[in-house]
C-alpha positions in Angstrom: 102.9 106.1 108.8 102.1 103.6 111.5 105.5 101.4 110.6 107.8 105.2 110.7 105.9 105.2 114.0 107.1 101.6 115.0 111.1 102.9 113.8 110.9 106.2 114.6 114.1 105.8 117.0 116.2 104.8 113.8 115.1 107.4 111.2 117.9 109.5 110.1 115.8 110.9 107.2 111.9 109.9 106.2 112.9 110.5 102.7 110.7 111.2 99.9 109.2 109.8 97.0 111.1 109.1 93.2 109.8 110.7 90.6 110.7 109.6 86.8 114.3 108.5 86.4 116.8 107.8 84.1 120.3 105.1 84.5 123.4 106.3 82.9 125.7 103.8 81.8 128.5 104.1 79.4 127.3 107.4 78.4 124.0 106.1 77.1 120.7 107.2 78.5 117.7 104.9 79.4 114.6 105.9 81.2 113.6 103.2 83.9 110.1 102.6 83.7 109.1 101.6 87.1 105.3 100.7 85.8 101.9 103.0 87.0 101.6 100.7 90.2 105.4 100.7 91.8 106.4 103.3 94.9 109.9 104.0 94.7 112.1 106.6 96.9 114.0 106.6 99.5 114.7 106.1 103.5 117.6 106.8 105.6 118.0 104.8 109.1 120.4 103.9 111.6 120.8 100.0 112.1 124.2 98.1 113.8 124.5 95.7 111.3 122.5 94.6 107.9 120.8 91.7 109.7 119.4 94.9 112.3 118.4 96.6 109.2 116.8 93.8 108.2 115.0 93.5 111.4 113.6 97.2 111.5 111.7 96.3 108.1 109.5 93.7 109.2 105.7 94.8 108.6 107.3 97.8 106.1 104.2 98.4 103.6 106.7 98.6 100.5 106.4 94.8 98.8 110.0 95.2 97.7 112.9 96.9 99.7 117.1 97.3 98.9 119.6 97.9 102.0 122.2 100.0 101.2 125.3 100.3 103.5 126.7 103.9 104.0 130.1 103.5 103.3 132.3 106.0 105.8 134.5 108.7 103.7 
């Protein structure tokens, strides 16, 4: 909570969690095992560019973190 504090101008939406998942490829099924010790879900923020995005996750208490670019539609 302390680093939402530290971003909390940027948040769109905290997110939440992931729960068990699955990838779909070519019509095949495959559950992802993310193993008993990895946190994955989601956060939504506002950054000008990817390098700012990459900015506003210094001292973020996940060990690994993807960037994702909204695409406009």
């Amino acid at each position: 909570m302390k680093w939402f504090s530290k971003i909390e101008g940027s948040i769109v939406d905290s997110g939440n969690p992931f729960g068990h998942g699955k990838e779909v490829s070519d019509g095949k099924s495959v559950d992802l095992d993310h193993g008993k010790d990895a946190v994955t879900g989601y956060s939504i923020f506002n950054a000008e560019s990817m390098e700012a995005a990459e900015k506003l996750l210094e001292g973020c208490p996940a060990k690994v973190v993807r960037i994702y670019e909204a695409m406009p539609m």
